[in-house]
C-alpha positions in Angstrom: 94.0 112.0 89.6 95.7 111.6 93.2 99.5 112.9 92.6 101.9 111.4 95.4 105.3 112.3 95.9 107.8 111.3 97.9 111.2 112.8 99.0 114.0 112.6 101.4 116.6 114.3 102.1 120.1 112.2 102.4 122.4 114.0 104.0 124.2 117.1 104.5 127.5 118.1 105.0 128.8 121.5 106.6 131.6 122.7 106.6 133.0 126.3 108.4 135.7 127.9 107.9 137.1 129.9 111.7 135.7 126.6 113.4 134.9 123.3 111.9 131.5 121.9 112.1 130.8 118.3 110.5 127.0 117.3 111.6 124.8 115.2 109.8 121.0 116.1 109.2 118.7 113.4 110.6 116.8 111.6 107.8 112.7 112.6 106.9 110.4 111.7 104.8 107.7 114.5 103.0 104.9 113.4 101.6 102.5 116.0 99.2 99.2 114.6 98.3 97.9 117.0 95.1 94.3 116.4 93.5 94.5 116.9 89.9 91.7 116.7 87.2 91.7 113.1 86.0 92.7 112.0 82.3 90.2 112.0 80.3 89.1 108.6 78.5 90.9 108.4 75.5 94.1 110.5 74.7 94.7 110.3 71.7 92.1 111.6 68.9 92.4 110.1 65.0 91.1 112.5 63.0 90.5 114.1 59.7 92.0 117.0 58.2 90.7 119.2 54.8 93.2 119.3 52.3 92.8 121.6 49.7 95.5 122.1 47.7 95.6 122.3 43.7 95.8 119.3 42.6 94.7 117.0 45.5 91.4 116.1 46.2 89.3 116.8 49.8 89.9 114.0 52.4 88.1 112.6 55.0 87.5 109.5 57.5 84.5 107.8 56.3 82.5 104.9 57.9 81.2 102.6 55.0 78.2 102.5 57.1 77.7 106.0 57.6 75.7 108.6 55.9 77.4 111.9 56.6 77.8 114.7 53.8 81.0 114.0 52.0 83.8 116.2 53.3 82.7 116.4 56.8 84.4 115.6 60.2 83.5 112.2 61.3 84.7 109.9 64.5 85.2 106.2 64.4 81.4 105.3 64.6 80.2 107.7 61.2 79.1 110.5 63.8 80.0 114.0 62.7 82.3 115.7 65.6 83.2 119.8 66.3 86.2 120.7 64.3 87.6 122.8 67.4 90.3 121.4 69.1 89.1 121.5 72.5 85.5 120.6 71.2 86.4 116.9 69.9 85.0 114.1 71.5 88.2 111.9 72.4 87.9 108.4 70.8 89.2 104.7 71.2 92.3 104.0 70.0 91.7 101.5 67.5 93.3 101.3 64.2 91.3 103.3 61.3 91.4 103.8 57.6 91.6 107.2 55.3 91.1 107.0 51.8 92.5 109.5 49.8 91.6 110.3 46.0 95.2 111.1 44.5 94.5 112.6 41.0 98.1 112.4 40.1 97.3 108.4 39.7 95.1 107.2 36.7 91.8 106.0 37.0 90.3 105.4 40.2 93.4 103.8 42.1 92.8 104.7 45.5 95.3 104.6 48.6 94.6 103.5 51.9 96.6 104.6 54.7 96.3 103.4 58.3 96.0 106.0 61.3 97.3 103.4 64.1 99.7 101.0 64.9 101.6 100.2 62.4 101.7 103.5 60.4 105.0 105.4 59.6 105.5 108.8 61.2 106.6 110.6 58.8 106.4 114.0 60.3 105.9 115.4 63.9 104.0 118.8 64.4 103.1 120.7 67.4 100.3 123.3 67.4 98.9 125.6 69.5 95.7 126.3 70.8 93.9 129.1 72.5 91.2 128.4 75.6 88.5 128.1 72.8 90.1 125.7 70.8 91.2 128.1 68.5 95.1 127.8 66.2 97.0 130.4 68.1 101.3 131.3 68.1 102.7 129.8 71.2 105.4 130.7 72.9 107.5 127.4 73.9 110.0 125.6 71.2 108.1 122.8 69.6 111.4 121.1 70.5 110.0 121.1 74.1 107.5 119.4 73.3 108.6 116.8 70.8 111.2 115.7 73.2 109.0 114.0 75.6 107.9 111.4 73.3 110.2 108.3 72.6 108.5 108.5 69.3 110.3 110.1 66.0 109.6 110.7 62.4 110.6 107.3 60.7 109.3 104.9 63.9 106.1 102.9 63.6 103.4 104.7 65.1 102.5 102.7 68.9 99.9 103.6 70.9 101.0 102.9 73.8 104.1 105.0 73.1 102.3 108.0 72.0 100.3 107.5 75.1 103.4 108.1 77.7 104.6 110.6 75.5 101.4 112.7 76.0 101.4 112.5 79.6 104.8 113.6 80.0 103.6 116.6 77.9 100.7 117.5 80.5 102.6 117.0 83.4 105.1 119.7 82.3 104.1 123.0 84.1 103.9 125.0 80.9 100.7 123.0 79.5 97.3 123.3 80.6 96.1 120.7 78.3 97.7 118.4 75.2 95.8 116.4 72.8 97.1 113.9 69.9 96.1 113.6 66.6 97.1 111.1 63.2 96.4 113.1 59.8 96.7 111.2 56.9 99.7 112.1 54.1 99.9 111.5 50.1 102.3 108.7 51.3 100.7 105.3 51.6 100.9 104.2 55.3 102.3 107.3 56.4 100.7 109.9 58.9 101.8 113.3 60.6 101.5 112.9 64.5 100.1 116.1 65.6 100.3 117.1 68.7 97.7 120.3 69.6 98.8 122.1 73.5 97.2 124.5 75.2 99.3 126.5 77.7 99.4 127.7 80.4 100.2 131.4 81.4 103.8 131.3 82.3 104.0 134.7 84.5 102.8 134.3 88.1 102.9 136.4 90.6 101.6 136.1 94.3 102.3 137.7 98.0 101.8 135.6 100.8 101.9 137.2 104.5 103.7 135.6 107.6 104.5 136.6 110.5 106.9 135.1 113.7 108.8 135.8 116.7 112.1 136.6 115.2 110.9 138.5 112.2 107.4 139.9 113.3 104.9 140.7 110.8 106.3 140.1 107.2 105.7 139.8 103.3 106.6 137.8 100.6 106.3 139.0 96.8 107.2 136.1 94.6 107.6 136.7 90.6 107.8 134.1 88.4 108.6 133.0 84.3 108.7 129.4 83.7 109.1 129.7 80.3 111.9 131.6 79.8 113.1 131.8 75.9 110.1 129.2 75.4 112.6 126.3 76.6 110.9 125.5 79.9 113.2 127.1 81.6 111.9 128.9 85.4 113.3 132.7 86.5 112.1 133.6 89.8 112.4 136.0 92.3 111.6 136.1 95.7 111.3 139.5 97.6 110.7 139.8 101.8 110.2 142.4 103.8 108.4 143.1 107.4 109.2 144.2 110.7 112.4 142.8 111.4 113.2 141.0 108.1 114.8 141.9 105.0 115.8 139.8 101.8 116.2 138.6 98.3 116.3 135.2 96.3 117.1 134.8 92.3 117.0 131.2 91.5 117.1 129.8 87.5 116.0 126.1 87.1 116.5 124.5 83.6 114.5 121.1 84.3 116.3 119.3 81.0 119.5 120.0 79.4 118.9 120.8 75.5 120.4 117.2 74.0 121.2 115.5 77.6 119.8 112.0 76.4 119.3 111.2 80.4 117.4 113.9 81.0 119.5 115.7 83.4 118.9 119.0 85.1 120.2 121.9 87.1 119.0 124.8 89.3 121.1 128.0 90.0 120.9 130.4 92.9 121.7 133.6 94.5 120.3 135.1 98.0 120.5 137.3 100.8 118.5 137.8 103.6 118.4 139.8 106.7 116.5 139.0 110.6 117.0 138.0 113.8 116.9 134.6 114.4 115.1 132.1 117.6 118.2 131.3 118.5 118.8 134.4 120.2 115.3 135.8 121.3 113.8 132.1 122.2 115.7 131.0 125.4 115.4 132.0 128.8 116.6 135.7 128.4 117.3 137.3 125.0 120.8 137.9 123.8 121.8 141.3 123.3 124.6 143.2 121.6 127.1 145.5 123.5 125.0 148.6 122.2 121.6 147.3 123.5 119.9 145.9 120.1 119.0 142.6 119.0 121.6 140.6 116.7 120.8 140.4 112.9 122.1 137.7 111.4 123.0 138.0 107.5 123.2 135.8 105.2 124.6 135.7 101.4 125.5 132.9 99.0 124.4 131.3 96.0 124.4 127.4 95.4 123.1 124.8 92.4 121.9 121.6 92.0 122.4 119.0 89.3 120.0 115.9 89.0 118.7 113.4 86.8 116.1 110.2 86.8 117.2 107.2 88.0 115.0 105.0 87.5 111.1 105.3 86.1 110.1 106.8 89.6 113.3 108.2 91.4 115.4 111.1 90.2 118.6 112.1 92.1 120.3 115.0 92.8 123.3 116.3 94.0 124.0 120.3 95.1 126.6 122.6 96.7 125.9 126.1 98.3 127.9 128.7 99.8 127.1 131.4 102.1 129.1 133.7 104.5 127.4 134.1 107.4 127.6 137.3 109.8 126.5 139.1 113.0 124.7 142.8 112.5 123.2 145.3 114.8 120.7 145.9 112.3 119.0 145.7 109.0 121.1 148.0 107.0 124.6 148.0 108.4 128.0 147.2 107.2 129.4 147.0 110.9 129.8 143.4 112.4 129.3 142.7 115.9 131.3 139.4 116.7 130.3 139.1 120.1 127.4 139.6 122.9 127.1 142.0 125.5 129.0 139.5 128.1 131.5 139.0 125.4 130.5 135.9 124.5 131.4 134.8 120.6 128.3 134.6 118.6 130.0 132.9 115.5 133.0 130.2 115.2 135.6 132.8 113.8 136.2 135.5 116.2 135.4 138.4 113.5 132.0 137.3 113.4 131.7 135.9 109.6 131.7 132.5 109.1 132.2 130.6 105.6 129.5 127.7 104.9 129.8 124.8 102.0 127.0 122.6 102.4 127.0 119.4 99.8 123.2 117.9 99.5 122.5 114.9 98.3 118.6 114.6 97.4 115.9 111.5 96.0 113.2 112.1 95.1 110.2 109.6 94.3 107.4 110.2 92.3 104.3 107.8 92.3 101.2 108.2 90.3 98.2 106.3 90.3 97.5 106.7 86.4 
């Protein structure tokens, strides 16, 4: 599968407080290009499930046509399949029939119930699997995962529905891999919609080295939890340190608010970082402060973003930030330097801090070719 996505940023609006700057960011498009494994054929399995409990006999899909050992797993053409999850052949999604032996009817009055279109949900269950295929206790809220599907106990099961559902639940970055499956109930035309994930690892952590003129050699340590409390929810930190660079950034995403029905979102963040910057080492002659050393500009602020989908491909946002921006001599300093060794300003406000609140406005489209 070839992911595409599209984004562009609108505008942005600064504001400074010791000298006001209005400027307008010129408009660009971004363009990511991602290969992902493909879907495989076929989504959504239909299969059997044992039921032993007293009183109620063994089920099991059956092909008139077939002759497989009673109580065995079986696919739509009579084949016996893998009971393991992650072992199952995935099948077409055509309409089948379980017959179920209830004993608490007289004589041999047998139900049929329909795993397809057309059957009642009457229950919606997530379960967890390991990399073998194997029942396992995950970690997110079934909630999470229920959520993405349009479907609900009480609708009439559609394929197509289940369908979208499941791919919504594979593109979240918590799953490795999501299967569906209909299991039949002691309720005539009514199934339980089971949904079986596999997850994916939800600590990451990974240092990636830079280096530039400003800051010299550096490193970045980034720590990360995307499923914080099991609701999807992303904690990350961001460390950086080198030669001439020093900082910090805590950012919390929560990607949908718990009951928003339009899906909305919001992300959270605090930083502060430490370096020179180009604009005073890249021009003819570097910029110096009265005591000789480079200037440091420091940064600290926070900000957040809240957006939403618009439409079936676009999702808008809208943020604010704020950060105080200052002059140093160096790294670790609480002495500002307001101007150069000419005595030339190097900020707006003559004490050398300057207030920033930036509004963003944000689009972003995402186009998939499956």
């Amino acid at each position: 599968m070839i992911y595409l996505k599209w984004s562009r940023f609108l505008l942005c609006l600064v504001l400074t407080v010791g000298g006001t700057n209005l400027f307008f960011v010129p408009l660009s498009w971004r363009q990511v290009t991602v290969a992902a494994p493909g879907a495989v054929d076929g989504n959504i399995r239909e299969q059997a499930v044992q039921i032993a409990e007293a009183g109620v006999q063994q089920q099991t899909v059956e092909s008139e046509s077939s002759q497989v050992k009673y109580g065995s797993f079986v696919n739509g053409e009579g084949l016996p399949v893998d009971q393991q999850f992650l072992g199952l052949q995935n099948q077409d999604k055509g309409n089948r029939l379980v017959r179920t032996g209830d004993q608490s009817q007289t004589g041999n009055n047998n139900t049929f119930t329909q795993l397809g279109d057309g059957a009642m949900i009457g229950e919606i269950q997530v379960r967890f699997v390991d990399e073998n295929g194997q029942l396992t206790t995950g970690r997110t809220q079934p909630s999470i995962i229920t959520r993405e599907f349009e479907l609900q106990p009480g609708d009439v099961y559609r394929t197509a529905l289940a369908q979208e559902g499941l791919q919504r639940v594979r593109e979240l970055e918590i799953v490795r891999e999501a299967q569906l499956s209909l299991e039949p109930t002691r309720v005539s035309n009514q199934v339980v919609m089971v949904v079986y994930v596999e997850e994916r690892s939800p600590f990451s952590i990974s240092v990636v080295p830079g280096s530039s003129r400003a800051k010299g050699v550096f490193g970045v340590l980034r720590l990360r939890d995307r499923n914080v409390g099991g609701n999807a929810q992303t904690l990350a930190l961001e460390l950086e340190g080198g030669e001439r660079t020093v900082g910090a950034n805590l950012s919390f995403t929560d990607p949908w608010i718990a009951g928003d029905p339009n899906h909305t979102g919001y992300t959270l963040n605090v930083f502060t970082q430490r370096s020179p910057t180009d604009v005073f080492i890249g021009g003819d002659h570097d910029i110096d402060l009265p005591n000789g050393n480079t200037p440091w500009v420091h940064r600290l602020g926070g900000g957040g973003e809240v957006f939403r989908p618009i439409s079936s491909d676009w999702t808008a946002g809208v943020g604010l930030s704020y950060q105080r921006v200052s002059i140093r001599d160096q790294a670790f300093t609480n002495e500002v330097e307001p101007v150069d060794e000419l005595g030339n300003p190097l900020s707006f406000d003559h004490q050398g801090q300057d207030d920033l609140l930036t509004l963003n406005l944000s689009a972003i489209q995402d186009r998939r070719n499956d």
